[in-house]
Structures are given as structure tokens and as C-alpha cells.
Steps between C-alpha positions, in 0.01 A plus 500: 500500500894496649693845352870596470620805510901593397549808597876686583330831618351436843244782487343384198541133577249621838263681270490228255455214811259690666290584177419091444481401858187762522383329137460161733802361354812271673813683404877432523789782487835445370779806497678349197494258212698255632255483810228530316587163284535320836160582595363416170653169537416429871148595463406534174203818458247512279583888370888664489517896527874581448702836439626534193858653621691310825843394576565153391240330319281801378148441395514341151785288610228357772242474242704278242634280834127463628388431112819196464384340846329155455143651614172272553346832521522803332606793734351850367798779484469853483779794463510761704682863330508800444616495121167600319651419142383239270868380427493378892172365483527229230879436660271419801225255359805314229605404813245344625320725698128529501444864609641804631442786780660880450612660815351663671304253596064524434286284779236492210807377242574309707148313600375489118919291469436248776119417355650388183761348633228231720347482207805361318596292758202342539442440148869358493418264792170326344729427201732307681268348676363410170833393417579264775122318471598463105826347654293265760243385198754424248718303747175318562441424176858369433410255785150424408685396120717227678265389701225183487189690627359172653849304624668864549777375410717590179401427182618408177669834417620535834684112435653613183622826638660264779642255261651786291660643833677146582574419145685847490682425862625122414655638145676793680603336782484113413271369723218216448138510606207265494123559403216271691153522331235406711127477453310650793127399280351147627275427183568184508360397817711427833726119426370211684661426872780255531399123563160508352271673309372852527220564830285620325366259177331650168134432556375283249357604202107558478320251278268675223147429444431230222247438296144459584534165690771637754269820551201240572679279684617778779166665506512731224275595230583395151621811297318641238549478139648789434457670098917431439366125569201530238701694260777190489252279510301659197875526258532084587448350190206232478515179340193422291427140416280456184329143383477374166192414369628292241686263746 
């Protein structure tokens, strides 16, 4: 974790520096404001410790400048005074700040300070790493929603959105434009070749099985009567001849 420290007063500004490089932490010193936002931009830290009161840009001034800068991170800032009133205080975190130290300065303060301020951070960098995957998967999605999954190629709403686009040019500007459809699908089989007919002929059809005396006469045996036969048989009607006994 990369710390700033804007400090006018040189002996505290050694304390202070001192204090976080024995914590294990990467510090950066600045003697004024003005410095100090020329370091922040250069090489943007994770935490800001700044004096409250320094010529120039003072403290707050900082905090609001560091707060308006277009940040893909968020940089934790802490206050560093001796003014012990409550007035001060919410002055301080209106304008942005996250925390403050009182002078003189406490090691322990201090410590307990810079833990919450990794955990912060931290927490503040898994959300925009959140962010930027929600980013990634949405402008996926856009694509995957204009896109032919098996020709990967656009689709229908991608063709309107086109059309829409060009219609929209040509009336503003005047200018003409074409549409080609073209299949890419070959359901209808591939045309014959020029100068004859196609190399490969339709086979020809496969003859059914007759009746009993094509089944016999390639080796078959005849089929048996089957009980749809008998039943059709059985509805025929029969013709009954009768003899008169007078004639």
C-alpha cells in the first residue's frame, strides 16, 4: 500500500514518514499542497495523510481536488490537526475526507488508521473489479444479441440496426445505398453442371413387394392372412341364390 504524506513542518513530516515506513508501508513526502497534488497525480497512493493548515492549497482544499479527479480507484484520505473540536471534524469528512489524526501524533493511532484504511481499499478494489467484469459481460452480451451463433455473423437485429443507420445517413446527407440478400442455406440440392446433367443421378426408385405371386415368384413365402384380411372379408356381403320349387 503506496502513502502520501503533506506535511509543511519538516520535523513532523520525519516523525510521521518514519512512523509508516517501520509499519512496512511505501511512503511519499510532499512539503506543500501544491506538491503534494503532483505526487498524487504522478503516482497515485492508495492512502493520503495531509496537514490540515499549509501555505497554498491547505488540507481540505487537497481533499475536495483529490475527491473531483476522474479516479478508477478510490484513494483513502486522512487529516492530520491539531483542532480537537467537532465543528472541524465534520468540516473535514463534508469534504470528503475519510478520517482524521490529532497531533501529536500516536504510533498505535496511527496503526489501528492505516488497517482500516487496507481494508477500504481493498474492498473498493474488488468492486471495481466487479465493475469492469459487469462491463466485459454486458459488452458480450450486446455482441452475442447481433450475432448468428452458428454463421457468427450478424443477425436479423443486427441488419435492421444497420439499415436504420444508412436510412438515417442517406436522408441527412442525400446519399443512396443498395441491399443484396443472399441465401447462404443449400436445401435445395447443388444445380446440375453446365453441358449435361448432374454426376451424380437419383438412384432409381425401389420396387415394393406385390402380392403373393411376386413374393413366390422371387423366392418368398406367401404372406399370411392377416385378421384385417378376415375381418373385410367377413363385412363382404354374400349373394345367396335360392330355387323355386314351383318352376
Amino acid at each position: 500500500m503506496r502513502i502520501l504524506i503533506a506535511e509543511d513542518d519538516g520535523a513532523s513530516r520525519l516523525i510521521l514518514k518514519r512512523s509508516i515506513q517501520k509499519l512496512g508501508y511505501e511512503c511519499e513526502e510532499a512539503e506543500n499542497g501544491d506538491q503534494a497534488w503532483d505526487l498524487f497525480v504522478a503516482m497515485k497512493p492508495n492512502v493520503i495523510i495531509s496537514d490540515w493548515m499549509m501555505p497554498g492549497r491547505d488540507g481540505v482544499q487537497l481533499c475536495q481536488a483529490v475527491r473531483a479527479y476522474p479516479n478508477d480507484y478510490y484513494p483513502y484520505f486522512m487529516l492530520l490537526t491539531a483542532l480537537d473540536d467537532k465543528a472541524h471534524t465534520v468540516q473535514a469528512l463534508e469534504a470528503g475526507a475519510d478520517d482524521y489524526l490529532l497531533k501529536p501524533l500516536d504510533r498505535d493511532d496511527l496503526q489501528a488508521r492505516l488497517i482500516v484504511a487496507r481494508r477500504v481499499t481493498g474492498l473498493h478494489g474488488q468492486l471495481m473489479e466487479q465493475k469492469r467484469e459487469l462491463e466485459r459481460l454486458n459488452a458480450q452480451l450486446y455482441e452475442d444479441g447481433r450475432r448468428d451463433p452458428l454463421t457468427k455473423i450478424g443477425n436479423r437485429l443486427r441488419m435492421q440496426e444497420d439499415l436504420e443507420g444508412l436510412a438515417a445517413r442517406a436522408s441527412r446527407y442525400g446519399h443512396q445505398f443498395c441491399l443484396a440478400l443472399c441465401d447462404v442455406d443449400d436445401r435445395h440440392g447443388s444445380p446440375a453442371p453446365r453441358g449435361g446433367a448432374a454426376e451424380h443421378p437419383a438412384p432409381e426408385p425401389r420396387r415394393a413387394v406385390g402380392g403373393d405371386h411376386e413374393r413366390g415368384r422371387r423366392g418368398l413365402r406367401p404372406r399370411a392372412p392377416s385378421a384385417r384380411r378376415h375381418r373385410a372379408q367377413a363385412r363382404r356381403p354374400s349373394l345367396v341364390f335360392c330355387q323355386d320349387e314351383r318352376a
